[in-house]
N, C-alpha and C positions, 0 to 999 in steps of 0.2 A: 092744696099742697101736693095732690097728687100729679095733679095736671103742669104743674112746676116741674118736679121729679122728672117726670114723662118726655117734656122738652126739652130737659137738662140731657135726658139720655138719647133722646135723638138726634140731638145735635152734635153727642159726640160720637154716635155710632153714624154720620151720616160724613165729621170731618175724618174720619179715620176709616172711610169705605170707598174714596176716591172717584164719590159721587161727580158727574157731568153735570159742568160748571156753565157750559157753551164757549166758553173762553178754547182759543187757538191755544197750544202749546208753542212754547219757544223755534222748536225747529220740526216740522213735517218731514216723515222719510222720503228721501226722494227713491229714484229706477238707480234696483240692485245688478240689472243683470247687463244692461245695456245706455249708452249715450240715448237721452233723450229731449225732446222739444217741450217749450210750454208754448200754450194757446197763442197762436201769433207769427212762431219761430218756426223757419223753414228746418225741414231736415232733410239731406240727402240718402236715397236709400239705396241705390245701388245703381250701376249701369250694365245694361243690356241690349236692348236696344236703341233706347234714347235714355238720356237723363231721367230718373224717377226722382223728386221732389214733393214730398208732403208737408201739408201747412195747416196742422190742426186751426181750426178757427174758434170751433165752440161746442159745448158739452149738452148736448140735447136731453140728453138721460144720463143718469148713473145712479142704476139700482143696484148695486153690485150690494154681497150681504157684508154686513161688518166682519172684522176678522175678532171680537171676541162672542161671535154667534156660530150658531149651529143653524143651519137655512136647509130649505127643503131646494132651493135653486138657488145659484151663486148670483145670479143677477147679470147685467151688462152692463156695458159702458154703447152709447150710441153718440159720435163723434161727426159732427161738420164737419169737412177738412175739403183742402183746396188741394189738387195733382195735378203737376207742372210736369208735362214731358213735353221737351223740344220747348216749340212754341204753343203748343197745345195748352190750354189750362181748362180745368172743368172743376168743380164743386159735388162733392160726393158725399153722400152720408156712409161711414167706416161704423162696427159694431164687433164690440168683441165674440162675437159668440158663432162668426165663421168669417173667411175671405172675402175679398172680391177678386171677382177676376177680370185683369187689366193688363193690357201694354203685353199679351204675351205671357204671362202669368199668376200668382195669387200673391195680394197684398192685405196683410193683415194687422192688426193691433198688436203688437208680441209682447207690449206691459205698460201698464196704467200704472201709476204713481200720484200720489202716495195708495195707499188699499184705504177701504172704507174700515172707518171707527167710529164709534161710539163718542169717545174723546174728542175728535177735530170734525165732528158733522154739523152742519155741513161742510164740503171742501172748499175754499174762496179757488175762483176761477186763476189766480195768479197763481195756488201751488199746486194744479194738475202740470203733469211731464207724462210725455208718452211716446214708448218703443215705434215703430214699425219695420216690418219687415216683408220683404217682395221673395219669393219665392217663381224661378223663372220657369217657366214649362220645359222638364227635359224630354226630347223624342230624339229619336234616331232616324238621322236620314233614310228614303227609304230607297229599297236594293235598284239597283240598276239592273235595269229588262236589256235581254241580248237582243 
């Protein structure tokens, strides 16, 4: 009887504790701050000197911590992606956790979508969206000699 009891209460303290089902939820948040691509989709990032074009292809890593955790390191994101300048195209591995420096400037990850959970882990490769952003190198001409 008691071992009855026992089950009886953990299965209601287990339906009313919002326990990790592995089931997707209805709708994964997408990128708050900025227009972005999924794995596949070209995105335009700015022009400078040539056309910069990023083409995430595929998610090599994503340690990033969940967001209902407390982490001792937040983790990364480490991104295949394809950069098309001109006619130029090369294959680069991108990683949140600094720039690369290209074309004249620093290009970075500026937001991964959805954030890691608990709830939707793993993330299915169709609902990663991801920012970039090219930051161009600014310098100042330099002075003209008499």
């Amino acid at each position: 009887m008691q071992l009855i009891e026992t089950s009886f209460a953990f299965a209601i303290f287990a339906s009313l504790s919002g326990c990790v089902t592995g089931e997707q939820p209805a709708e994964i948040p997408g990128c708050r701050a900025m227009d972005c691509a999924a794995l596949g989709e070209p995105q335009e990032i700015g022009r400078y000197e040539v056309d910069l074009v990023v083409t995430p292809l595929e998610v090599i890593e994503d340690s990033r911590c969940p967001i209902e955790a407390e982490c001792v390191w937040e983790g990364r994101v480490l991104l295949k992606s394809e950069l098309r300048m001109g006619h130029e195209i090369i294959t680069v591995e991108l990683t949140t956790e600094e720039a690369l420096r290209i074309n004249g400037g620093m290009l970075s990850i500026a937001e991964v979508a959805p954030e890691q959970s608990v709830e939707w882990s793993p993330i299915p490769s169709e609902n990663y969206r991801f920012g970039f952003r090219f930051a161009p190198d600014i310098m100042e001409p330099p002075a003209p000699t008499s």
